[in-house]
PDB file of N, CA, C and O in Angstrom:
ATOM      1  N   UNK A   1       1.929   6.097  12.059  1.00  0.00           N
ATOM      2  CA  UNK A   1       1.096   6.944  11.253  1.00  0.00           C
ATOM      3  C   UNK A   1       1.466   8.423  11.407  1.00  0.00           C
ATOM      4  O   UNK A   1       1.356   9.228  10.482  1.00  0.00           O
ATOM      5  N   UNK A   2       1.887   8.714  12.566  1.00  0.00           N
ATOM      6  CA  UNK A   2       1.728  10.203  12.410  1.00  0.00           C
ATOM      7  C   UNK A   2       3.163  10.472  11.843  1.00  0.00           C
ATOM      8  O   UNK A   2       3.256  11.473  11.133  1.00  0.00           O
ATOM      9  N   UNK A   3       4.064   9.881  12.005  1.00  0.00           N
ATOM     10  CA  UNK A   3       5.547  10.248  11.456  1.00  0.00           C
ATOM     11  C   UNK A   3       5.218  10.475   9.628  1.00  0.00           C
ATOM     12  O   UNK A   3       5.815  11.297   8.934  1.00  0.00           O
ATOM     13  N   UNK A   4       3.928   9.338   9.037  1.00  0.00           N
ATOM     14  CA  UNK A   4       3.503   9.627   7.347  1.00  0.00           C
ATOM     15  C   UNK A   4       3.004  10.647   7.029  1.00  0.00           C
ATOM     16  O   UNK A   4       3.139  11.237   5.957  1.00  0.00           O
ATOM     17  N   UNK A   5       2.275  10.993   8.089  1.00  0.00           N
ATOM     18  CA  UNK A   5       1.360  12.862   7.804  1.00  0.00           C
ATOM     19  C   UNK A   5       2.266  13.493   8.030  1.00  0.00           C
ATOM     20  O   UNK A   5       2.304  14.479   7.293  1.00  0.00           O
ATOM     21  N   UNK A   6       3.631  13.390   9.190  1.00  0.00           N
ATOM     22  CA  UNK A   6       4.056  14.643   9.334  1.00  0.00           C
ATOM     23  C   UNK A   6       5.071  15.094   7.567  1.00  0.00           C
ATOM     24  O   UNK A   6       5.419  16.186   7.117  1.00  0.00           O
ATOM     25  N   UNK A   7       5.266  13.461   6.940  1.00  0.00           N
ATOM     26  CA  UNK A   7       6.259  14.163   5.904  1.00  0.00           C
ATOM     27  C   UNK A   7       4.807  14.800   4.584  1.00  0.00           C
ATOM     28  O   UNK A   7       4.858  15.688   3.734  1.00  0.00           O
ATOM     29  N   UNK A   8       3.619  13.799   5.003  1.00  0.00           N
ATOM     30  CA  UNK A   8       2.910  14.469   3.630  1.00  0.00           C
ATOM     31  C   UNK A   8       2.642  16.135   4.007  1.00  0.00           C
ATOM     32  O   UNK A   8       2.801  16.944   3.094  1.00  0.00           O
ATOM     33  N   UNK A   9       2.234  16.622   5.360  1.00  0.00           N
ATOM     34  CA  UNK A   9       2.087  17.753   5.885  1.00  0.00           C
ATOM     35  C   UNK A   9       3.320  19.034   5.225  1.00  0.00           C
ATOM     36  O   UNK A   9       3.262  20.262   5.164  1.00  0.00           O
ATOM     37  N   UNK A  10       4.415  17.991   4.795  1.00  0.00           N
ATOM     38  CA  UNK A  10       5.776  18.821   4.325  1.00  0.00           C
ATOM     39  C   UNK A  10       6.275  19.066   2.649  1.00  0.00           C
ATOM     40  O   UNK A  10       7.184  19.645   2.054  1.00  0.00           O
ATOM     41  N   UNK A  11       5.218  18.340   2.363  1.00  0.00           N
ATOM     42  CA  UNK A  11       5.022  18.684   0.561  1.00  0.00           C
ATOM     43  C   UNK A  11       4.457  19.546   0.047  1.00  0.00           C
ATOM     44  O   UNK A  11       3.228  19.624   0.039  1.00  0.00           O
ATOM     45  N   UNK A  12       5.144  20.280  -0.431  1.00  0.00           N
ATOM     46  CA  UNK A  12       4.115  21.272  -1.320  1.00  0.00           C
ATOM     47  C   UNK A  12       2.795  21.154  -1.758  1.00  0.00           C
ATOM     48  O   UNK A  12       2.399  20.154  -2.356  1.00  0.00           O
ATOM     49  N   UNK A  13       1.972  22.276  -1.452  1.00  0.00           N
ATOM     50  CA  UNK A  13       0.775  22.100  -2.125  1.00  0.00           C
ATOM     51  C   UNK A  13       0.317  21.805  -3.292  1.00  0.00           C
ATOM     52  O   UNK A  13      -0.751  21.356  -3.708  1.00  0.00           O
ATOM     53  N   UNK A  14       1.076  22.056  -3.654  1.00  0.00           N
ATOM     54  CA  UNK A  14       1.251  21.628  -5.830  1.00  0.00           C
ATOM     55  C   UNK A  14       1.859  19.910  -6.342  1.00  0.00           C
ATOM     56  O   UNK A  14       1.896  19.332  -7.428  1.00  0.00           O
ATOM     57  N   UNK A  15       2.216  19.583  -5.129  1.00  0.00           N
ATOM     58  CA  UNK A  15       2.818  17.968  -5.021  1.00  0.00           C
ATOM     59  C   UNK A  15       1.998  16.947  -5.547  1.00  0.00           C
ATOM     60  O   UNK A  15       1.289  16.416  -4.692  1.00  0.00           O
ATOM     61  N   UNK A  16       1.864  16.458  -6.838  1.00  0.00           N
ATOM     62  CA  UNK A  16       1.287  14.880  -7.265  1.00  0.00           C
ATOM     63  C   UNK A  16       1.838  13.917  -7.284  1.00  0.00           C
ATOM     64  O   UNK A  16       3.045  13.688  -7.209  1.00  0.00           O
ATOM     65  N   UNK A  17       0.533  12.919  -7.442  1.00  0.00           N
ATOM     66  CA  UNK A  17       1.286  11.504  -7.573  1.00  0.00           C
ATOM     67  C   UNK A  17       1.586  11.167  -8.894  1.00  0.00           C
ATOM     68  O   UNK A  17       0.862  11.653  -9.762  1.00  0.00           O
ATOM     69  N   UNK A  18       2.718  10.266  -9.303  1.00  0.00           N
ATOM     70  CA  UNK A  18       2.822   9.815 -10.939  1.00  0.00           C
ATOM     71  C   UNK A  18       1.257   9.334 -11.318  1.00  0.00           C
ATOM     72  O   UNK A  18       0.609   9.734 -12.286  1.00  0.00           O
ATOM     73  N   UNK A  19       0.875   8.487 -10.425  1.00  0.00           N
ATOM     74  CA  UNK A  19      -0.645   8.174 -11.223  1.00  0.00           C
ATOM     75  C   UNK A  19      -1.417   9.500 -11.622  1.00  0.00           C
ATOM     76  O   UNK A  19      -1.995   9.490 -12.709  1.00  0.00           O
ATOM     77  N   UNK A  20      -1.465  10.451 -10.967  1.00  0.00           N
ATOM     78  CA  UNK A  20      -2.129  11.640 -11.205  1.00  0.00           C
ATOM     79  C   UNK A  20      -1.672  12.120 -12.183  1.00  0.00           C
ATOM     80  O   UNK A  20      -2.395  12.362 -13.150  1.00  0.00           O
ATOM     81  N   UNK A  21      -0.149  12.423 -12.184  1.00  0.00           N
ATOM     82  CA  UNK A  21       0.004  12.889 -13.386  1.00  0.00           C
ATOM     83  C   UNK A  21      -0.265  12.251 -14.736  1.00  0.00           C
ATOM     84  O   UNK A  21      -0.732  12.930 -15.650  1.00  0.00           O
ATOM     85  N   UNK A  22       0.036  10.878 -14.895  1.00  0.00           N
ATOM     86  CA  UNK A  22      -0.067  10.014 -16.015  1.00  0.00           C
ATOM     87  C   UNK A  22      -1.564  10.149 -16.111  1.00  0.00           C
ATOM     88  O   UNK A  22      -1.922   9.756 -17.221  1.00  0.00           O
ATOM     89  N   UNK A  23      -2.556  10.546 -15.386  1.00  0.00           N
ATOM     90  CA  UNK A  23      -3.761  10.981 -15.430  1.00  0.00           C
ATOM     91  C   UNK A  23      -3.919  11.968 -16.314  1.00  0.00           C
ATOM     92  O   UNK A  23      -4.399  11.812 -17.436  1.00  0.00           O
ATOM     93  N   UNK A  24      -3.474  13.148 -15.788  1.00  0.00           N
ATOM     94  CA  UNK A  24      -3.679  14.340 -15.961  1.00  0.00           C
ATOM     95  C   UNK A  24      -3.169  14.742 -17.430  1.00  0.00           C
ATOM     96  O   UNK A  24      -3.515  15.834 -17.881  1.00  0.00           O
ATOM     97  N   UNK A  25      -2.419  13.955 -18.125  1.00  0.00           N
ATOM     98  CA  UNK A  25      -1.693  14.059 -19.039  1.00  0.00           C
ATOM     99  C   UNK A  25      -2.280  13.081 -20.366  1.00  0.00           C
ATOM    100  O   UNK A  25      -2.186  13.182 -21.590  1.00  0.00           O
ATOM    101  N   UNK A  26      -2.764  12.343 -19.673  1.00  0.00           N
ATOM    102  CA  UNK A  26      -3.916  11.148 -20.429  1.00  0.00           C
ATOM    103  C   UNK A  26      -3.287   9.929 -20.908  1.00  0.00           C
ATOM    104  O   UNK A  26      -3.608   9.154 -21.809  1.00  0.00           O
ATOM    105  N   UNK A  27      -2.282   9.942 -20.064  1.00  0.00           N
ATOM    106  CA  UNK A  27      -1.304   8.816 -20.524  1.00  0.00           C
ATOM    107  C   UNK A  27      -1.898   7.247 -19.580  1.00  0.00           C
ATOM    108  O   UNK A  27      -2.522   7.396 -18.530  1.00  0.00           O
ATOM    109  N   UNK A  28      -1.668   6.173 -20.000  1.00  0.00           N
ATOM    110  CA  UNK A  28      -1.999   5.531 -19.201  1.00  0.00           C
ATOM    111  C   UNK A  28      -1.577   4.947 -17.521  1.00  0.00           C
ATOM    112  O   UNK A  28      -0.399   4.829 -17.185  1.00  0.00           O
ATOM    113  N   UNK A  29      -2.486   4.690 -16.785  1.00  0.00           N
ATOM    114  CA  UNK A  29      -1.802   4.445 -15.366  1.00  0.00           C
ATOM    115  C   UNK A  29      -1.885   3.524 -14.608  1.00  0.00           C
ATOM    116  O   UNK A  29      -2.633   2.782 -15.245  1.00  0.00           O
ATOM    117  N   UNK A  30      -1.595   2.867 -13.429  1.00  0.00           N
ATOM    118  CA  UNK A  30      -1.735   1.839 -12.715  1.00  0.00           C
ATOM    119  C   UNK A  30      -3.136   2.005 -12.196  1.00  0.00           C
ATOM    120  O   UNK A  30      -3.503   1.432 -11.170  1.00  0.00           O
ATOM    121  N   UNK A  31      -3.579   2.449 -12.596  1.00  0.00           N
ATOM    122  CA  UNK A  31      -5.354   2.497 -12.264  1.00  0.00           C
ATOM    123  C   UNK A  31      -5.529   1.125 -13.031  1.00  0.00           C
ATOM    124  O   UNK A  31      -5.379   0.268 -12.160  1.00  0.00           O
ATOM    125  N   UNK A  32      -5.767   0.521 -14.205  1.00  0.00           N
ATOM    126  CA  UNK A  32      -6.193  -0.287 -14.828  1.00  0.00           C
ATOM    127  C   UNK A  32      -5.876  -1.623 -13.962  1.00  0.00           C
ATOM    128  O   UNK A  32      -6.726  -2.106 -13.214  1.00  0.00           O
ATOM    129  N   UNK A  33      -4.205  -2.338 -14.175  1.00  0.00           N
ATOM    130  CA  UNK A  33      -4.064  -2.985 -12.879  1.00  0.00           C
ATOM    131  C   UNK A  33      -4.246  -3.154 -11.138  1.00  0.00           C
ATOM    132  O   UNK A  33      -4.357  -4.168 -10.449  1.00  0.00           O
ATOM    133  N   UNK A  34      -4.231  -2.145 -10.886  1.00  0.00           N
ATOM    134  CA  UNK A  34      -5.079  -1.798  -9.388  1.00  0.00           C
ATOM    135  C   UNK A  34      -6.143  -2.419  -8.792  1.00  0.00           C
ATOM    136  O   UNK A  34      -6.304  -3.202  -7.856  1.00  0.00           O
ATOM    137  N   UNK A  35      -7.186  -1.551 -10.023  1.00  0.00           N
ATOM    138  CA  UNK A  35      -8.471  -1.942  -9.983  1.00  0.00           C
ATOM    139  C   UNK A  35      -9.186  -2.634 -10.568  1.00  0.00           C
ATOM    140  O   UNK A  35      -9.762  -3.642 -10.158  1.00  0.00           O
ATOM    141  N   UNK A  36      -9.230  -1.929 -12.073  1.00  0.00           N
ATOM    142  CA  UNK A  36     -10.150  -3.088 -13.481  1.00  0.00           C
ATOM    143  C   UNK A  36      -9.492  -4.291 -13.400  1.00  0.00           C
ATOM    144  O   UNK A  36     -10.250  -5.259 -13.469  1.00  0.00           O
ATOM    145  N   UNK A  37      -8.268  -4.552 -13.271  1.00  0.00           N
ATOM    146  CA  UNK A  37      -7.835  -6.098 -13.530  1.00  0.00           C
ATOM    147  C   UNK A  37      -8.141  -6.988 -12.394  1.00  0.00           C
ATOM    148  O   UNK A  37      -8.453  -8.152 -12.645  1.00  0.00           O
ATOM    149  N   UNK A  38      -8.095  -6.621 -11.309  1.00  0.00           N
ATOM    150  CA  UNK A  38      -8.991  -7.123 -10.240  1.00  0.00           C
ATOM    151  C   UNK A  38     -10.614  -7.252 -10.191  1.00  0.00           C
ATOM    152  O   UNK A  38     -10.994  -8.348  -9.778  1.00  0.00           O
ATOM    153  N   UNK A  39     -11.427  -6.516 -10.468  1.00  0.00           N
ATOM    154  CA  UNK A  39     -12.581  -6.360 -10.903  1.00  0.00           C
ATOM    155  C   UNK A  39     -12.737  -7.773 -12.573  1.00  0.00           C
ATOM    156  O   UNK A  39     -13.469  -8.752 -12.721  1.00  0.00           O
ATOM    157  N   UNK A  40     -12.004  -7.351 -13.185  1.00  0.00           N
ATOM    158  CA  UNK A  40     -12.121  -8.723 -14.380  1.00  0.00           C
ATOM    159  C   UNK A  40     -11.762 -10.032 -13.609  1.00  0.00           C
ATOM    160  O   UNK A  40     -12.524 -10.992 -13.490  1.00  0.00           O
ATOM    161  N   UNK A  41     -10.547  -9.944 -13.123  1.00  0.00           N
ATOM    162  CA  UNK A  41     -10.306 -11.512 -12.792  1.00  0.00           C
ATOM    163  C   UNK A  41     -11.751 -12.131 -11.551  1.00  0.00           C
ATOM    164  O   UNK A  41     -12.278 -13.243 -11.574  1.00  0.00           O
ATOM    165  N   UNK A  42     -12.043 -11.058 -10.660  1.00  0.00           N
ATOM    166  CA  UNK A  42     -13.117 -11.490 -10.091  1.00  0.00           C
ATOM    167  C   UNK A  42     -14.370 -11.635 -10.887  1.00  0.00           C
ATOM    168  O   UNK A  42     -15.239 -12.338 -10.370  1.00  0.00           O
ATOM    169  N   UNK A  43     -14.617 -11.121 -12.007  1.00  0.00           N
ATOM    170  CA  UNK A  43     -16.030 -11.802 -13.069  1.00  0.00           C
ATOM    171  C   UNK A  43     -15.334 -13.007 -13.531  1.00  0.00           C
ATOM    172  O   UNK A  43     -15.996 -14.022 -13.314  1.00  0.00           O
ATOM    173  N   UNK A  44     -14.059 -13.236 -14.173  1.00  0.00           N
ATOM    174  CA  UNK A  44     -14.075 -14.601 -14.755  1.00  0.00           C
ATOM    175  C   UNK A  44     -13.595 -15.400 -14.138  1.00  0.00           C
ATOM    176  O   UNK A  44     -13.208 -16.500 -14.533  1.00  0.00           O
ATOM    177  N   UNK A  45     -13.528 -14.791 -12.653  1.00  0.00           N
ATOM    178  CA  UNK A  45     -14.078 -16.640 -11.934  1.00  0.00           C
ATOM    179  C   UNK A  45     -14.918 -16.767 -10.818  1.00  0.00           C
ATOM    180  O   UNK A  45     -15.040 -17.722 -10.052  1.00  0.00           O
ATOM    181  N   UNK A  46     -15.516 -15.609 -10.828  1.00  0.00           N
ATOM    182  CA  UNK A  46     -16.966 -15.671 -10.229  1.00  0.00           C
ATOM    183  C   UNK A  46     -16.554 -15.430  -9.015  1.00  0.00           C
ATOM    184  O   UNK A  46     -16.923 -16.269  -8.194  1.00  0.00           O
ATOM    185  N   UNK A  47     -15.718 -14.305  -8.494  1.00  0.00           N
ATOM    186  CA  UNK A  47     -15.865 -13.748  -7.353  1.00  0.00           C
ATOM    187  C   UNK A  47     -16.455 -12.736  -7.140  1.00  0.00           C
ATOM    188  O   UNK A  47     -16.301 -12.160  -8.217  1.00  0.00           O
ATOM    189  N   UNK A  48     -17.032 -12.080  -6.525  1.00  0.00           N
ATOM    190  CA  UNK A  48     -17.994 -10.747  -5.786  1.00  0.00           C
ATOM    191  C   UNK A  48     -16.753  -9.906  -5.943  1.00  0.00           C
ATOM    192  O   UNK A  48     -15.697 -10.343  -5.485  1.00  0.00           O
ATOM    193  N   UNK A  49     -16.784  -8.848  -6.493  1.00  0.00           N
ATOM    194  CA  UNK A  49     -15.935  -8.145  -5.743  1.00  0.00           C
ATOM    195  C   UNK A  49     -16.627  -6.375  -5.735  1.00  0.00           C
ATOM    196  O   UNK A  49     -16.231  -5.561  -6.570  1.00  0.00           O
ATOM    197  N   UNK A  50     -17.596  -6.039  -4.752  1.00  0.00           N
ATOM    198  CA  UNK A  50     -18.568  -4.974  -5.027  1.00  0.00           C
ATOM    199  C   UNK A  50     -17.702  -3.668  -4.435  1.00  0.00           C
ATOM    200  O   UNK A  50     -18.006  -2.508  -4.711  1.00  0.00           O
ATOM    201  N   UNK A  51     -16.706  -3.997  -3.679  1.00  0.00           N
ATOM    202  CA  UNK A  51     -16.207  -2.621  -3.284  1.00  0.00           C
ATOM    203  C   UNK A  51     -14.889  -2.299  -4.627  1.00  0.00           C
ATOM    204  O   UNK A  51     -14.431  -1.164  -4.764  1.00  0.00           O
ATOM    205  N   UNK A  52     -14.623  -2.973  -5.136  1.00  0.00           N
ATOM    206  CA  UNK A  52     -13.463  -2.896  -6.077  1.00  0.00           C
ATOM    207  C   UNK A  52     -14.637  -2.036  -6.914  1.00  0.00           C
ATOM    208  O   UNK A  52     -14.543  -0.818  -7.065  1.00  0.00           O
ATOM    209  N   UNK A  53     -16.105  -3.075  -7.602  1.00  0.00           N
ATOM    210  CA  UNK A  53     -16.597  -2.729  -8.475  1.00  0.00           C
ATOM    211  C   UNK A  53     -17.340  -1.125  -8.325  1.00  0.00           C
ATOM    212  O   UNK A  53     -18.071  -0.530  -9.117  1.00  0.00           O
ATOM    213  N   UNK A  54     -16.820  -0.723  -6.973  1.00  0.00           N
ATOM    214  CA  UNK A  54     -17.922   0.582  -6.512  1.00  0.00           C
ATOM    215  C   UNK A  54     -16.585   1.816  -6.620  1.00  0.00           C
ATOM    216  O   UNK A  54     -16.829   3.020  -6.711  1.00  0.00           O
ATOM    217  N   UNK A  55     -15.314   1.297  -6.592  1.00  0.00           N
ATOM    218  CA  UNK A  55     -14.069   1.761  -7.136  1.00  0.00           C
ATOM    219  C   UNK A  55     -14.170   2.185  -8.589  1.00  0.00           C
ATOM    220  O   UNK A  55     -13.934   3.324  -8.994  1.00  0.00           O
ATOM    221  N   UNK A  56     -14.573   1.072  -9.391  1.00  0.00           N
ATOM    222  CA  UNK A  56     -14.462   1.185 -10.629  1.00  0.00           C
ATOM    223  C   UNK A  56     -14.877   1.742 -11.284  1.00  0.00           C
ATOM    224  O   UNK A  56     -14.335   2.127 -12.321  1.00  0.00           O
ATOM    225  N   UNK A  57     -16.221   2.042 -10.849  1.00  0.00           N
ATOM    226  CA  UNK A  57     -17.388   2.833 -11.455  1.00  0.00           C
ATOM    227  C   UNK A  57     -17.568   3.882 -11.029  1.00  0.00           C
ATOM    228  O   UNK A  57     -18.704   4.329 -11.184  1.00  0.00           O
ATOM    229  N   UNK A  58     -16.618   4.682 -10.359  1.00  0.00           N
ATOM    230  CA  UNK A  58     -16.397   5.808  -9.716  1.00  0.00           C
ATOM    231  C   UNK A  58     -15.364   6.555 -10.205  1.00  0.00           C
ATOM    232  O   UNK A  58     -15.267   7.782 -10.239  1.00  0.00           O
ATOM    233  N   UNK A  59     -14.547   5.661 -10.607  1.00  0.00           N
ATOM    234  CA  UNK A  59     -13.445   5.941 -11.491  1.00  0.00           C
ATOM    235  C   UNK A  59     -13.505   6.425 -12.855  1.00  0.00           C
ATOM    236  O   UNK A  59     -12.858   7.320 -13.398  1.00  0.00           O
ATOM    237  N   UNK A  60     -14.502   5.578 -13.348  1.00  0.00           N
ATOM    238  CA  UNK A  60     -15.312   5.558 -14.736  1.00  0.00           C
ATOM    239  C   UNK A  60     -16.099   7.052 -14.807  1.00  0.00           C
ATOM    240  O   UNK A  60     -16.214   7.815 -15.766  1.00  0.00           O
ATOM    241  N   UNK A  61     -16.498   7.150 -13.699  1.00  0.00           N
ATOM    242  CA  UNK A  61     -17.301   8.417 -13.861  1.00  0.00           C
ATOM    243  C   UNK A  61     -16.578   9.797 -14.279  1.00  0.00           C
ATOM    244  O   UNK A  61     -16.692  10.525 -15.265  1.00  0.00           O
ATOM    245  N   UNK A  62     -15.761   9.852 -13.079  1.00  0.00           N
ATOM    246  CA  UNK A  62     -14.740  11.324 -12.762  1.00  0.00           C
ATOM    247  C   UNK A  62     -13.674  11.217 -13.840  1.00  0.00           C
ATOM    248  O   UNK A  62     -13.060  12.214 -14.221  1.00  0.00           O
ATOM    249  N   UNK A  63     -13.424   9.815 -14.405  1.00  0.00           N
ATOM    250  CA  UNK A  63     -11.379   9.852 -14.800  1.00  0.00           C
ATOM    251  C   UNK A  63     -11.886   9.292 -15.875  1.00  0.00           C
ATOM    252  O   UNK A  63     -10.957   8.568 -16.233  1.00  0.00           O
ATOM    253  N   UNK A  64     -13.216   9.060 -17.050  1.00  0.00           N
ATOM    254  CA  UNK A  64     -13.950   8.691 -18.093  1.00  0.00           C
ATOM    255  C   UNK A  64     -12.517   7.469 -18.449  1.00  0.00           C
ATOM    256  O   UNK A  64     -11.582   7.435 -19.250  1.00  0.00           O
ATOM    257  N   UNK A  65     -12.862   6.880 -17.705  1.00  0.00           N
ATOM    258  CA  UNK A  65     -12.160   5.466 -18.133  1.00  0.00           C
ATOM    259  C   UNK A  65     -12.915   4.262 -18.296  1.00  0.00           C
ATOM    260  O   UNK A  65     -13.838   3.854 -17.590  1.00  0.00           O
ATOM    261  N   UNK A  66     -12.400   3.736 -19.331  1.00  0.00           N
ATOM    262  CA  UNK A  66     -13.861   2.542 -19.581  1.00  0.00           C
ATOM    263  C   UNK A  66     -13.662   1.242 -19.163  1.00  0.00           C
ATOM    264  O   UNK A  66     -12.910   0.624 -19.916  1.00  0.00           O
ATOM    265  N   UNK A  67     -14.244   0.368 -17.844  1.00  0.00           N
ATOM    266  CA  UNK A  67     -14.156  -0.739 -17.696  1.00  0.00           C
ATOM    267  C   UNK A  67     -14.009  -1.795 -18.957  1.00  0.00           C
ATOM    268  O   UNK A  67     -14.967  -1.866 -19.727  1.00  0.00           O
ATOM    269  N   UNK A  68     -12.692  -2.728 -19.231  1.00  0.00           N
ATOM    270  CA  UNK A  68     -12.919  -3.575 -20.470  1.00  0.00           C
ATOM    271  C   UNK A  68     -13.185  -4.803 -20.034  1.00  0.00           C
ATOM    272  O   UNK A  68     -13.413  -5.708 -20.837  1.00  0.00           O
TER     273      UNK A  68
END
């Protein structure tokens, strides 16, 4: 672990991730597979999945993305 902070510690402050940017740009991102598609496959077959779904809806809030 500390050898991963020491290189993030060495990135510029202005440094994003592609998801961020494909964010930021409004393009689409691996957010959907990540999370929502995990969150769906757990409703259609009846798994719990409340921390994904507490992901999702958090996501939904800040990054106005709409669970489908």
């Amino acid at each position: 672990m500390p050898g991963k902070l020491k290189i993030l510690s060495g990135l510029a402050p202005e440094a994003t991730t592609s998801m961020q940017r494909d964010i930021m740009a409004g393009k689409p991102s691996e957010i959907d597979g990540l999370i929502y598609q995990v969150v769906r496959l757990g409703r259609e077959y009846g798994v719990s999945m409340p921390q994904y779904e507490k992901v999702a809806a958090k996501l939904d809030a800040e990054v106005n993305i709409v669970l489908k």
